[in-house]
C-alpha positions, 0 to 999 in steps of 0.5 A: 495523481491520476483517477482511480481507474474504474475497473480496478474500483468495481474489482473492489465492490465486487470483491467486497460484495463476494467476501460479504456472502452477497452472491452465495445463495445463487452462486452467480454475479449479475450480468455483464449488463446489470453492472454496466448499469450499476456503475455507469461504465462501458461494458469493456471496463466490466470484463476487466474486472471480472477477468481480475476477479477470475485471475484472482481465483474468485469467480469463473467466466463461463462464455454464454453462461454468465460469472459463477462464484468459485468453491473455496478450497479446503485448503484454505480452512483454519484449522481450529473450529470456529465458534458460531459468534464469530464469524464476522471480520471486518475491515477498516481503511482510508478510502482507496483513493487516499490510502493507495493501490496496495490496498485495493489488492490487500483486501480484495484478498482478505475478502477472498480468504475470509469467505473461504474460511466461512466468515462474513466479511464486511469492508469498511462496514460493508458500504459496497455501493460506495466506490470510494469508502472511508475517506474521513476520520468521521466516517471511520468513526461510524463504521467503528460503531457498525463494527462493534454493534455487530460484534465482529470477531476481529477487524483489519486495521490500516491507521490513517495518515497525512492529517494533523489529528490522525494519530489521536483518532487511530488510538481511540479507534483501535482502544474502542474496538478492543475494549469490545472485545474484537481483535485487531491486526494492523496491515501495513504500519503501526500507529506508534511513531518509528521505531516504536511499536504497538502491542498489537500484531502488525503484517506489513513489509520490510520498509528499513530494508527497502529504503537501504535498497533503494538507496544502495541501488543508486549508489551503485549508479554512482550517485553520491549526493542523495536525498528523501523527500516526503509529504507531511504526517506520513505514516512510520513506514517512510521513516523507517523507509528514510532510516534504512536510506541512511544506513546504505550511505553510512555502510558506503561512507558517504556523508548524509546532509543536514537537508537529506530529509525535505518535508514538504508538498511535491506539487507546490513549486517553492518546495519543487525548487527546493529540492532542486535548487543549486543541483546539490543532490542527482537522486531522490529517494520518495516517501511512496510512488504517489509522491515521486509522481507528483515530483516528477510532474513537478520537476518537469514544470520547472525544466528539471528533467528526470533522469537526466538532472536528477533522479526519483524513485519511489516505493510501492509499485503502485499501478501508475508507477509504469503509467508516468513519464518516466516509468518509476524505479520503486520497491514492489509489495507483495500484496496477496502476500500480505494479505495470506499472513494478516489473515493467517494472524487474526486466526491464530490471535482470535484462537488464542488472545494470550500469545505475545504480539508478532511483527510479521515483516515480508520482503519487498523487491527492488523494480528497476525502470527508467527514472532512476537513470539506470539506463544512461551512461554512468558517471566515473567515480574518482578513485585516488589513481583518477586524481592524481593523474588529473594533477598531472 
């Protein structure tokens, strides 16, 4: 997987620091300068990020002047009346490198809602120093006490994965934040096992339905041997992404192959000729754009061209899904989106903990791009007439 790029890291810190309150008291940022020095980067790296947090709406560059922080709009305010108390929120993630870019906009957003609704907003336990945050169950840990010691009113949660001991440590991480008393929302996916669910309210997006249009979008290019590949102890969401795959092939009639389903590492070889060997499948339906990245590297190494040979696509829509070669067909979320609902479900839930736990589902948007072959000559599909007619 590429590097984080650096801009999109300091957007992070300084979306943090402004959901914080850090610069409220002077209603400016610091210097194109002093972040130049804070982070160790090039000034043209600072202004795109500062452009970033200005599309976003947080801030407005003012030439000569400096970065000012933007007033929150009134619209944004909740409705009901906050008590003094509670006016903290809390965000606990894997670190965005491991988590994935959709993360990087989810919470810059929820940074940007918070501090206009009037709370404090303390990412991963406020470490904005940190460029890349949470990367350990035993950091999150910590960051738990922090939360709890402060007594936020509520914390955004985004249950960790790809490690043997996650899903033991997501459950006592959520129990000990709501036996104090902090409510919690789930972003993205649950910490049951699909199709299972949590009695905690989850905003997340449509992933069966995504993976049914990947998997009919590919159909539709006349692919007909499919199959999905995923890296172990993922996250519920690729099963469900994996699910709604199966259910295109059975509407289409299509039989769905014992190995439909490969688990595995996409950069280890064996598992790459695995997947490719005897060239039983011409598509491949990844678990998220990272994965198809990696495969698609990986399928190069061994004289698999993509999308000649075979074809990948992903899910997410993650920066560097335009950045790879070939450019990734894959399922886009709407981030900010996300981010709205989410924040719009703490309230409501912090207002009245009594009401029955919501799944909010958005939908996603298929993205065509050139790994999916949608561009190359489609093959003819046999029909009966065809048949017969090469008999003759």
């Amino acid at each position: 997987m590429p590097e984080e790029p650096k801009h999109h890291l300091i957007y992070q810190v300084l979306a943090s620091d402004i959901g914080a309150g850090k610069y409220r008291n002077e209603g400016k940022l610091p210097s194109e300068a002093q972040l130049v020095k804070r982070f160790k980067v090039s000034r043209p790296t600072v202004i795109r990020a500062l452009r970033d947090l200005q599309a976003d709406g947080l801030v407005t560059r003012r030439v000569g002047a400096g970065t000012f922080l933007n007033k929150a709009p009134a619209s944004s305010l909740p409705s009901q009346p906050l008590p003094a108390q509670a006016l903290e929120l809390g965000l606990l993630i894997p670190g965005v490198r491991r988590a994935g870019e959709i993360f990087e906009v989810i919470a810059g957003e929820l940074a940007r809602l918070a501090r206009s609704a009037g709370y404090m907003f303390w990412w991963t336990g406020g470490s904005a120093e940190d460029l890349d945050p949470v990367t350990t169950l035993g950091n999150a840990e910590k960051i738990c006490d922090q939360f709890i010691q402060r007594k936020v009113a509520g914390v955004f949660f985004a249950s960790f994965e790809h490690m043997a001991q996650c899903d033991t440590t997501n459950i006592r991480l959520v129990n000990r934040l709501r036996e104090a008393g902090i409510t919690v929302v789930l972003l993205d996916r649950d910490m049951s096992p699909f199709p299972l669910r949590t009695d905690l309210d989850l905003v997340g997006i449509d992933n069966f339905q995504g993976g049914y249009i990947l998997a009919q979008h590919l159909l539709k290019l006349g692919c007909r041997r499919l199959g999905f590949v995923a890296v172990p102890f993922s996250a519920p969401t690729v099963k469900s992404r994996l699910a709604g795959a199966r259910e295109a092939m059975l509407e289409a009639n299509m039989e769905v192959p014992r190995d439909f389903f490969q688990v595995g590492n996409p950069e280890d070889p064996k598992f790459v000729r695995l997947v490719a060997a005897g060239r039983t499948k011409d598509a491949i339906i990844c678990g998220n754009d990272y994965t198809a990245a990696v495969l698609i590297r990986s399928l190069h190494n061994i004289g698999v061209n993509v999308p000649g040979s075979l074809r990948v696509v992903g899910f997410d829509d993650v920066h560097y899904a335009t950045l790879v070669s070939p450019p990734l067909t894959t399922m886009h979320q709407p981030c900010r989106e996300i981010a709205t609902m989410a924040f719009k479900s703490m309230l409501s839930r912090i207002a009245d903990p009594t009401i029955t736990a919501r799944t909010i589902l958005l939908t996603p948007t298929l993205v065509v791009r050139e790994s999916c072959g949608a561009y190359l000559a489609q093959p003819k599909l046999e029909t009966p007439k065809n048949k017969a007619s090469a008999r003759k």
